[in-house]
C-alpha positions in Angstrom: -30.5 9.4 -46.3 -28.3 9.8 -43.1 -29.5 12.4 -41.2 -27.1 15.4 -40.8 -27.3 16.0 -37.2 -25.9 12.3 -36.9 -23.4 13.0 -39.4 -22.3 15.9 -37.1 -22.5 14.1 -34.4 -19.9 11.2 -35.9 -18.0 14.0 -36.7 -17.6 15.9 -33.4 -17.3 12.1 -31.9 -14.2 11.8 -34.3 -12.1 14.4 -33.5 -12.9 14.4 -29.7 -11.1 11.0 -30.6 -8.1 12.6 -32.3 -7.3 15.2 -30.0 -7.0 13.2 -26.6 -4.5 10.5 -25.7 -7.0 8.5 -23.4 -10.8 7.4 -24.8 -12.8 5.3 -22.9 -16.1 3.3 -23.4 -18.3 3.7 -20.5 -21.2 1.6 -19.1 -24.0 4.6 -17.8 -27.0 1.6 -16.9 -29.0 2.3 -14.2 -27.0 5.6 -13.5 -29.6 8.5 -12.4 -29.6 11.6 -14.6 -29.4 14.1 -11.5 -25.5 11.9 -10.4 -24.8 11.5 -14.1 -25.1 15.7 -14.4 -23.0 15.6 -10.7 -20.4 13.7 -12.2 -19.6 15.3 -14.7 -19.7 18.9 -13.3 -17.1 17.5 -10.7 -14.6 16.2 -12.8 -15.0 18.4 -15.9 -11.4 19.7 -15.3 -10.1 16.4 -16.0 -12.5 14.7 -18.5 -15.2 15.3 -20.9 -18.4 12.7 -21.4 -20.6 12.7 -24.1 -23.9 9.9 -24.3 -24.0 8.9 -27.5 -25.8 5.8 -29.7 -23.7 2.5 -30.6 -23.9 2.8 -34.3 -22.6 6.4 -34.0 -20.0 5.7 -31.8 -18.9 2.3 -33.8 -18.8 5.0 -37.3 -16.8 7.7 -35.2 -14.5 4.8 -34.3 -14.2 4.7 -37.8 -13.9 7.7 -38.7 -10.8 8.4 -36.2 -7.3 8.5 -37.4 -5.9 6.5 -34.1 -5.5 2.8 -35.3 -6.9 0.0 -32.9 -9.9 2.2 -31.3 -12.5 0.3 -33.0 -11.4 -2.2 -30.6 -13.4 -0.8 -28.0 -16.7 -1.6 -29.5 -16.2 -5.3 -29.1 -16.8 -4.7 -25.4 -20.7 -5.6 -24.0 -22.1 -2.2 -22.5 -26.2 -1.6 -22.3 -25.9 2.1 -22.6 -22.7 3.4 -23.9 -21.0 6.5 -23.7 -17.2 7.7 -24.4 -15.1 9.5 -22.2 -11.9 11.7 -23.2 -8.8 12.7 -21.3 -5.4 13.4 -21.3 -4.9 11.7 -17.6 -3.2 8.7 -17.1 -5.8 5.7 -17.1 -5.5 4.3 -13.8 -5.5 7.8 -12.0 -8.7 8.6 -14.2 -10.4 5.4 -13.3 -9.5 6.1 -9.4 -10.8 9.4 -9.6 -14.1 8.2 -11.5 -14.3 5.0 -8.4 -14.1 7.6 -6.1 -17.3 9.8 -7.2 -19.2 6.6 -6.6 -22.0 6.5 -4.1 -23.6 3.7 -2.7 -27.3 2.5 -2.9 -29.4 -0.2 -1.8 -30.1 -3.3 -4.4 -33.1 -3.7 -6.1 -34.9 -6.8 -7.9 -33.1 -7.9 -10.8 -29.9 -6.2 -10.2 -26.9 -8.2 -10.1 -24.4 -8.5 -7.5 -21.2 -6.7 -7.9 -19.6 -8.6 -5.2 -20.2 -11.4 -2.5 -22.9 -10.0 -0.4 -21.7 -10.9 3.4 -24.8 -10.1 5.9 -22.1 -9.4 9.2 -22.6 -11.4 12.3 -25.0 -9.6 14.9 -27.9 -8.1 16.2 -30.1 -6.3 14.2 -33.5 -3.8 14.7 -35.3 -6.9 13.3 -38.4 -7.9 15.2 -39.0 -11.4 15.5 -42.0 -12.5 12.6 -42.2 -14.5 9.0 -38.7 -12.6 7.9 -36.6 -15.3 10.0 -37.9 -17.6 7.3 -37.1 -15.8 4.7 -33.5 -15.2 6.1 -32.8 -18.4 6.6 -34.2 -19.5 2.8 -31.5 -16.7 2.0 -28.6 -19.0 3.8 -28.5 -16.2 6.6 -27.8 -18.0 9.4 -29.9 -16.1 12.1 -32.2 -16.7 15.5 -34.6 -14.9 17.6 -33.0 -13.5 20.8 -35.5 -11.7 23.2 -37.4 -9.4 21.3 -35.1 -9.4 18.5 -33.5 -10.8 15.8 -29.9 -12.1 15.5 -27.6 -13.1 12.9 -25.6 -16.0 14.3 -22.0 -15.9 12.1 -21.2 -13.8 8.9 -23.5 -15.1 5.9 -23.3 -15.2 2.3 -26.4 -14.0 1.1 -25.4 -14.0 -2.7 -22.7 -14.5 -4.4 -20.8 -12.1 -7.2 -22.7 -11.5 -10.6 -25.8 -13.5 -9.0 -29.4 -11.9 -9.5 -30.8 -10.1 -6.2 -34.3 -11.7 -5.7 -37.1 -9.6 -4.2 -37.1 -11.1 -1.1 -33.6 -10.0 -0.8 -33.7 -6.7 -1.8 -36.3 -6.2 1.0 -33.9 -8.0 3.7 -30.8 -6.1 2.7 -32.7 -2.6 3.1 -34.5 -3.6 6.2 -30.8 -4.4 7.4 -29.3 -1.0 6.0 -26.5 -2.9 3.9 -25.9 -1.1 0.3 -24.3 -3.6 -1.7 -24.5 -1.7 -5.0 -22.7 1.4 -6.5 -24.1 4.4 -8.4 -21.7 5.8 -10.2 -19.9 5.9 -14.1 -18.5 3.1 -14.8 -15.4 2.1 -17.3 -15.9 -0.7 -19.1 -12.3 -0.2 -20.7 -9.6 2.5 -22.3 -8.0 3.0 -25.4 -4.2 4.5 -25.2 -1.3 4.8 -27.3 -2.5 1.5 -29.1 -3.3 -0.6 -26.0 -6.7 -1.4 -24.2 -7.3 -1.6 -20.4 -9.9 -3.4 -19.6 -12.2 -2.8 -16.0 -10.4 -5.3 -14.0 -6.9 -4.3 -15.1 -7.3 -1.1 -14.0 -9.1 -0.9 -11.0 -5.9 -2.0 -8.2 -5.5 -1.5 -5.1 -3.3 1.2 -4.8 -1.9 0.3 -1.3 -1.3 -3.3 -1.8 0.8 -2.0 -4.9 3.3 0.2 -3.4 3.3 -2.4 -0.7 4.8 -4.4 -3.3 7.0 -1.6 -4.6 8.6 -1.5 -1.3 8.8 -4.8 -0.6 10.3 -5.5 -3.6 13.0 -2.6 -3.6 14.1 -3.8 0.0 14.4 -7.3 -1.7 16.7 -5.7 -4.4 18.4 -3.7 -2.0 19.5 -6.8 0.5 20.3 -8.7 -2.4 23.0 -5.8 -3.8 24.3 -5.3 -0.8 24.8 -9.0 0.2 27.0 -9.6 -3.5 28.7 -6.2 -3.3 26.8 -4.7 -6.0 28.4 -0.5 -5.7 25.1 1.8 -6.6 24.8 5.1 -5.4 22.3 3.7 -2.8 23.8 1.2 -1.7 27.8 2.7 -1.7 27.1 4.5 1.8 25.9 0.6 3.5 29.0 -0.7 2.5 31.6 1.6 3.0 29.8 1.7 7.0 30.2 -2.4 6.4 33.4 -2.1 5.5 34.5 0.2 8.2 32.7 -2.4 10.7 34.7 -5.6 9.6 38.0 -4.3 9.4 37.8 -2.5 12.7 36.6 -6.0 13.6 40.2 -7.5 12.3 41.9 -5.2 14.0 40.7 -5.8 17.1 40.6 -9.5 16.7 44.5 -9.0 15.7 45.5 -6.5 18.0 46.6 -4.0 15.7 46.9 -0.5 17.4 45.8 2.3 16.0 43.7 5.4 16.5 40.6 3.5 16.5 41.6 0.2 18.4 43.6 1.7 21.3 41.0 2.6 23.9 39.2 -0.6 23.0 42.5 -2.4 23.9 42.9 -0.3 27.1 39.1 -0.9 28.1 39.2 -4.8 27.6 42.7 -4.6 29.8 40.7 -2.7 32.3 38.3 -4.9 32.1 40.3 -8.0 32.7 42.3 -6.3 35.3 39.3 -5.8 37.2 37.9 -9.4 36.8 41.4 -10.6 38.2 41.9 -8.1 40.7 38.0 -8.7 42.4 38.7 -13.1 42.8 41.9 -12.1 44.8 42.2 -11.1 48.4 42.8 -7.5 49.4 46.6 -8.1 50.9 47.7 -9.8 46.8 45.9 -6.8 44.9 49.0 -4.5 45.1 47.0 -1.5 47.0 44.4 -1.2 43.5 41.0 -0.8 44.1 38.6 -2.7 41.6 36.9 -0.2 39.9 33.7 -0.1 37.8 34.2 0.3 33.9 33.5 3.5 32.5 32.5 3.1 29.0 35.0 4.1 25.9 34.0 6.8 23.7 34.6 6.8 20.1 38.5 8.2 19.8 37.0 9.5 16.4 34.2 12.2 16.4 34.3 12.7 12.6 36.6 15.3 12.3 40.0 13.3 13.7 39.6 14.9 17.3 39.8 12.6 20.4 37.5 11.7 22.7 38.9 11.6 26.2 37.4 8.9 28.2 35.1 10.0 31.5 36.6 10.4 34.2 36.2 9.2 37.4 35.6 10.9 40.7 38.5 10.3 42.0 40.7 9.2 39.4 43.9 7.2 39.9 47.2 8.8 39.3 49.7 6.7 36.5 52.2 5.4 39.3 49.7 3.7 41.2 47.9 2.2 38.3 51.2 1.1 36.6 52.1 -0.1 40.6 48.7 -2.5 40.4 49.2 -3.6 36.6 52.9 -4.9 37.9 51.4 -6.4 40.8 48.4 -8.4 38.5 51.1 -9.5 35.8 54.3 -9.9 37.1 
């Protein structure tokens, strides 16, 4: 006869199941009871954890009225334990990585990662360990009365078993490899499991390819005249830019154009008038080019141009320009 507090237990399991949009399997091995009580005080606001036995997890599965959460229980975990939330997966997960802490490796653990022992010197004495580091591939040697590793070394590589010998190295070195903490083995929502690896990204890297992305979009609309309402402003300015360009090019005066016509004449004046000798310059004096406002401001007023110190009066400059072209 099933025992009722199990059956209560199945129960409570059930609808915990029912009422949240998120449910995830956890995996609480060699997780300390003292961070495990820490945990869960700190995030308590955005998740509830309960410890509970396979086969009671695998009937509340059962027992639920979402379709597809047995699936969970056809993922590997030592000790199990289910975790409920209305928060989006990925943020829960991040928020869950983040509570981690880190702690030395001990024997038999397994590497979560490539272990890199960085290139250096270390508080090492010199002794039997240089042996033992270099059985460990860590390339090191004895320099004065200490020990130093010679380039960045592989000690062990991810999912490999940490030996005794290198537990005691990686300590003596102060290099935590491993990482106390819940973790999420996968989560169940609206129909679809997330497994570890699909949720744990890199956050930066992916709005780095967001942006780079959207900039792709956005010089790609703009180069076949796609109208949006981002990119309407970049081509109207375009737009503005190549026809003043034409007109310019075909000497069409207008509003715009005319103190760029009278500034390149200035300008040309002043390139002939400074190769000829003072007696053929027709009494002008080669001035230096102010530069041309914008005749439009924005609101159809004209800029005037700067003006010189001692500016010219018309007669005279209409006197040289006669002189210079006949």
């Amino acid at each position: 006869m099933v025992q009722q507090y199990k059956l209560d237990k199945v129960k409570e399991l059930a609808k915990l199941i029912d009422d949240h949009k998120v449910v995830g399997l956890l995996e609480l091995s060699k997780l300390p009871a003292a961070h495990m009580h820490s945990i869960k005080q700190d995030t308590r606001d955005i998740c509830k954890v309960v410890v509970a036995k396979k086969r009671l997890i695998n009937r509340a599965f059962d027992a639920s009225g979402k379709k597809g959460v047995s699936e969970l229980f056809n993922i590997p975990v030592a000790i199990p334990a289910l975790i409920f939330s209305d928060e989006n997966p990925f943020k829960l997960f991040a928020t869950l990585k983040k509570s981690k802490a880190e702690a030395f490796a001990k024997e038999g653990d397994k590497a979560p990662r490539d272990i890199i022992v960085p290139e250096g010197e270390t508080n090492l004495p010199p002794g039997p360990i240089i042996g033992i580091l270099q059985k460990a591939n860590i390339k090191a040697r004895i320099q004065g009365d200490k020990i130093v590793i010679s380039e960045d070394s592989k000690a062990v590589g991810e999912g490999d078993v940490i030996t005794a010998d290198l537990s005691s190295i990686l300590m003596q070195l102060g290099i935590k490899p491993m990482e106390i903490g819940i973790n999420i083995a996968a989560v169940f929502e609206d129909g679809v499991v997330f497994d570890r690896k699909t949720l744990d990204i890199d956050v930066g890297s992916y709005v780095s390819d967001i942006s780079s992305a959207y900039a792709g979009a956005f010089n790609l609309a703009i180069n076949a005249g796609v109208i949006t309402k981002g990119t309407l402003p970049v081509l109207i300015g375009k737009a503005h830019m190549e026809a003043l360009n034409l007109a310019v090019n075909a000497g069409v005066a207008n509003s715009k154009t005319i103190l760029m016509f009278i500034s390149k004449a200035q300008s040309q004046m002043n390139a002939v008038a400074s190769i000829l000798p003072d007696d053929a310059r027709g009494g002008i004096a080669v001035v230096k080019q102010e530069a041309v406002q914008d005749a439009d401001d924005g609101d159809g007023d004209k800029t005037e141009p700067v003006k010189k110190e001692e500016e010219k009066k018309p007669e005279d400059m209409a006197a040289g320009l006669g002189s210079l072209f006949g």
